[in-house]
N, C-alpha and C positions, 0 to 999 in steps of 0.2 A: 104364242100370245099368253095375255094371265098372268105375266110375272111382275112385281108392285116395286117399284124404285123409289128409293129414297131420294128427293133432291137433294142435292148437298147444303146443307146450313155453313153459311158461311161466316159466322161470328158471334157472340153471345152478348154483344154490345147491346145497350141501350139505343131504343131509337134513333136517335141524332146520331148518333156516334157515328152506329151501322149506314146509316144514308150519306153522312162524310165521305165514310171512307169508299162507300161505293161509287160517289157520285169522284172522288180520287183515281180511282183503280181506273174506271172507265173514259176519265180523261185523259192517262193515259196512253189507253188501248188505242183511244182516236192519235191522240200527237205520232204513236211509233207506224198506225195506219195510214196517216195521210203523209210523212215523212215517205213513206214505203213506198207509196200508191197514187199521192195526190188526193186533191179534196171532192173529187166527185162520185159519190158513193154510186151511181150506178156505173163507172167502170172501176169501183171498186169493190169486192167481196168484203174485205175485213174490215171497213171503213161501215158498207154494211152493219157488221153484226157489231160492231161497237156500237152505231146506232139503233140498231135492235135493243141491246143490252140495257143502252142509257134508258129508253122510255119504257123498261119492263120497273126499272128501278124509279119510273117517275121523276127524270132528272126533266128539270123545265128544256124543251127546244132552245131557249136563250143562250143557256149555258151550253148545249150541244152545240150551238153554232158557233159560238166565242171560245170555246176548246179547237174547232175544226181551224179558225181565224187566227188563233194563237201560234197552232204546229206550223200555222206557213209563214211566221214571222222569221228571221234569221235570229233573233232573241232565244228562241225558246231550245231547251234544252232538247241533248239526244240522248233517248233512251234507251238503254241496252237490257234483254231480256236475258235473265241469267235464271239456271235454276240449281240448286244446291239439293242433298239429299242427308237424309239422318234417322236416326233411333230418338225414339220419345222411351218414357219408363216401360220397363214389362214387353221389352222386343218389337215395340209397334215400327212401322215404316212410316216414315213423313218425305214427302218433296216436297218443296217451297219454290213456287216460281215468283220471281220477281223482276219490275221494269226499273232500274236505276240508271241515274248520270256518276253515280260515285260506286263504282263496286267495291274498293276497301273499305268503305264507310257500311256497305248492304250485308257482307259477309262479316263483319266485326258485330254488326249487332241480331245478324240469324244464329252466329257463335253462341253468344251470349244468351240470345233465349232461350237456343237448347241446353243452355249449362247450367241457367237460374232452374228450369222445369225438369232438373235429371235427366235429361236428352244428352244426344251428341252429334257432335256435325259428321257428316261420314265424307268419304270418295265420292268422285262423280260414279256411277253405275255399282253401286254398292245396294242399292235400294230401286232402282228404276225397275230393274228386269224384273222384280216381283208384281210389275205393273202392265198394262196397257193402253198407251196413249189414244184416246178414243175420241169422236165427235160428238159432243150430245146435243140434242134440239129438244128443248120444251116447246111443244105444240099446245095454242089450244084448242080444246077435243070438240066443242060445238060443232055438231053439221058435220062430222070426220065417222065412215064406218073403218075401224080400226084391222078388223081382217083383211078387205078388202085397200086398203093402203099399205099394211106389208105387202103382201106380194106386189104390190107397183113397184116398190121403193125393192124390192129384194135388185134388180138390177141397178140401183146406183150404190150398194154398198151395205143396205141395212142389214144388219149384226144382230140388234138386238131392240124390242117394243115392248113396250108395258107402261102401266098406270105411274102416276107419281105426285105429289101435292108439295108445291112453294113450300118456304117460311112461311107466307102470311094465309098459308092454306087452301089456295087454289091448286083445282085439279087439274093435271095435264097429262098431257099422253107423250112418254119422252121415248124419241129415237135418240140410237149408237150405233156408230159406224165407224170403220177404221180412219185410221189419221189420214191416211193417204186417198181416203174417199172424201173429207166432206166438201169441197168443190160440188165433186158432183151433186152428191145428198142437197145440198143446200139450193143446188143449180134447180131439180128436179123440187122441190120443197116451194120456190119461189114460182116456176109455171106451173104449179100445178095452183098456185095463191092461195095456199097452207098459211094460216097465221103463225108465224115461229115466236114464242115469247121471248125467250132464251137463246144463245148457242152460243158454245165454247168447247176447247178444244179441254176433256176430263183424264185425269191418270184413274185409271179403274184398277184395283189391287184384284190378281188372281184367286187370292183368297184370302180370308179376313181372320182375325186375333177377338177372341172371344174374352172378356176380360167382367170381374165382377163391377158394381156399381164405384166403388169408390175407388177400385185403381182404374176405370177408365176414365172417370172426373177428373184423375193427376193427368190424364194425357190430355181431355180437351182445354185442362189448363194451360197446358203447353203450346195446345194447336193453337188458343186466342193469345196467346201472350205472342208468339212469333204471328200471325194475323193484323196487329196492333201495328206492326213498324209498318211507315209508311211507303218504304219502297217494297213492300210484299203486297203481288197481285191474288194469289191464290194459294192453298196451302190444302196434300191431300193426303189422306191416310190409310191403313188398313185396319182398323180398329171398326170393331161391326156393329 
């Protein structure tokens, strides 16, 4: 216990922007979830935590219900999860996951961002193994003794516990746990009726690229520029 996590900032946009694209991403996560699963979130997990997601980000219920309405139309697109991997300036590592219906279109323009930002697009597993894929949950802390729930949670998976605070500056208590756990972690999360703010599945870099102020400014220029296109869900790096 004791170790302090950063949440991941997920964009450098302006208000509106950031809520766009969030409230984008996370429609989504519901369309490829209820496609997967169907529309009933209690026999489904991922359908779940998209809805988790949406009202952490304050997307109105309306719009989470007319997203869930939309993916069971035969109209609505299918989206395919790709994720691509590359170099930012100064040897950082970037993976870029994304949900597209056009993938010549998704790969033509993560090309191009890495090539306007001094980046480069690499190979599939050229950058990943410098990673690992992990589950995070922002919990929050009210009414949570945080000793005494790692060891509960050591049997469904938990890896790793510490402090961490939003973007918009709330404190949370974020668990990690391996990819192939969070079924369970989440399973044990929800009877034990833990508030989960957050959960997604994080690339966590083994170790991280220490860079002065103004060549790491050229990378999150990069990371927002490729963040921007609209079939990118998440984008994660080793830059500390």
């Amino acid at each position: 216990m004791g170790r302090i996590f950063e949440v991941r900032k997920s964009s450098m946009f302006a208000r509106y922007d950031r809520m766009a694209k969030q409230f984008t991403r996370i429609g989504k996560e519901i369309a490829i979830a209820v496609k997967a699963s169907g529309p009933d979130p209690d026999n489904n997990s991922s359908l779940r935590r998209a809805m988790q997601n949406a009202k952490s980000v304050n997307m109105p219920k309306d719009k989470v219900e007319a997203a869930i309405k939309r993916a069971m139309g035969k109209d609505m697109a299918n989206y395919e999860e790709v994720m691509y991997e590359g170099y930012g300036p100064h040897g950082v590592a970037i993976i870029v996951e994304a949900a597209t219906d056009n993938i010549v279109r998704t790969v033509a323009n993560v090309r191009s961002a890495f090539n306007k930002g001094n980046g480069a697009l690499s190979t599939s597993g050229s950058v990943s193994f410098q990673f690992s894929k992990m589950g995070v949950f922002n919990l929050e802390p009210e009414g949570l003794d945080p000793e005494n729930l790692e060891l509960e949670l050591i049997d469904f998976g938990l890896q790793e516990m510490g402090e961490g605070v939003t973007e918009d500056g709330k404190d949370v208590l974020v668990v990690r746990c391996a990819f192939a756990d969070f079924g369970k972690m989440q399973k044990a999360l929800e009877e034990r009726d833990i508030k989960v703010l957050t959960s997604q599945f994080e690339w966590i870099p083994a170790t991280t690229v220490e860079l002065d102020e103004a060549a790491a400014e050229e990378v999150l220029k990069l990371v927002a520029r490729i963040e921007a296109d609209e079939d990118v869900q998440h984008v994660f790096h080793n830059l500390a």
